[in-house]
Structure formats: structure tokens, C-alpha cells
N, C-alpha and C positions, 0 to 999 in steps of 0.2 A: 504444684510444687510441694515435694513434703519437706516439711522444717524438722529438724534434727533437734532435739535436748542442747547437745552440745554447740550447737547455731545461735541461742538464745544465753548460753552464759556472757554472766558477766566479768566485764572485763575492765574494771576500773574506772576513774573516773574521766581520763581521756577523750576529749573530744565533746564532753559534756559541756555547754554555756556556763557560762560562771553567774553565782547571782549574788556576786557579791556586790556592796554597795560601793559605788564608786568607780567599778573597774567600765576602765573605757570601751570596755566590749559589748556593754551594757545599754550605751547611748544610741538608742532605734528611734527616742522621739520626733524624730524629721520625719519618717515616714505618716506619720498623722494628720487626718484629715479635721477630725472632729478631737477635742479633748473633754474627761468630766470635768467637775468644777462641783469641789464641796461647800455646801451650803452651813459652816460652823453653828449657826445659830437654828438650822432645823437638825440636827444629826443627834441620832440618841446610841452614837458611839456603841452598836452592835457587834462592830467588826467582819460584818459580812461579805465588805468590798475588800477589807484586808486578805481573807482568810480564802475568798476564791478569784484573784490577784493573778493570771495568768504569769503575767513578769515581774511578781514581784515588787511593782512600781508603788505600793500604797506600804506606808509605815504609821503608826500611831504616835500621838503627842500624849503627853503625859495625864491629858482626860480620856483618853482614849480614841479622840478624834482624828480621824486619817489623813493624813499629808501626801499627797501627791508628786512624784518625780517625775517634772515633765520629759526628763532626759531621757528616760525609761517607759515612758507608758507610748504604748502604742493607741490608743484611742480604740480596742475592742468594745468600751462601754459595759462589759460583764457588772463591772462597781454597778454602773446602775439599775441596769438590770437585776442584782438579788438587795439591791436597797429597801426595806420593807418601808422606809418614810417617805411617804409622796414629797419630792421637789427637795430633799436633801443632796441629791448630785445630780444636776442638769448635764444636758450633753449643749457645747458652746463651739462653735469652729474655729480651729486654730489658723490664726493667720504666721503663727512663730516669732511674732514678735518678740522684743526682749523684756518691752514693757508689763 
């Protein structure tokens, strides 16, 4: 199949996820098996979990520590994987509780 120029324009922001905070559209965390879980007192607040954040589910505290949205995070574990500090975000299995 040949793709066209004009096949690839774009065309607004229509039909695009929203990533805004809050919007109910948002809320995928059921789907999750596994969640992370930041370690505050190992974290040397790099920002690397924030910065490659699939859904956007990770925001910073005013030291720059990440906070997690469990509404929003789907459990990919990417956060942990480019964490350069060993044992600063564990992967924990989510039962969904509310506790």
C-alpha cells in the first residue's frame, strides 16, 4: 500500500486521548496487574519515571519526587525500568484495594 502525503496530514486534535489531569477518560488503573511503588527516601528525584511516563500517570512534589496516579497508571513499569537507583520504585501487585 502506498501512503499518500495528504493521508498523513494532520487533522486536529479530534479523537486524540486527553491527558489532562483529572478527566474521567483517564481512569485505566483497573486494568493493572502489577503497580510501582516509590521508594521517597531512596529517590534522587532525576525525573526519569516522570519524563518517559507513557500515560502521563507520574507528576512531581515540590522536591521533585514523583507521585503516582493510580487512576491512570497502567502497571507498564517503564518508571522502573529507566530508574537509575536500585530499589527506588519496586514493582508490588495490585490487589485494588482502596486501602
Amino acid at each position: 500500500m502506498i501512503v499518500d502525503d495528504k493521508d498523513l496530514a494532520y487533522t486536529g486534535a479530534e479523537g486524540i486521548p486527553s491527558a489532562k489531569e483529572g478527566d474521567v477518560t483517564r481512569k485505566t488503573g483497573s486494568w493493572r496487574t502489577f503497580k510501582p511503588v516509590v521508594h521517597r527516601e531512596l529517590c534522587i528525584s532525576c525525573n526519569f519515571c516522570w519524563a518517559n511516563c507513557p500515560d502521563t500517570a507520574i507528576t512531581l512534589d515540590e522536591n521533585g519526587v514523583p507521585i503516582i496516579d493510580y487512576d491512570v497508571c497502567k502497571g507498564c513499569m517503564i518508571c522502573k525500568q529507566v530508574c537509575p537507583k536500585e530499589g527506588a520504585i519496586t514493582e508490588e501487585r495490585d490487589t485494588h484495594s482502596q486501602a
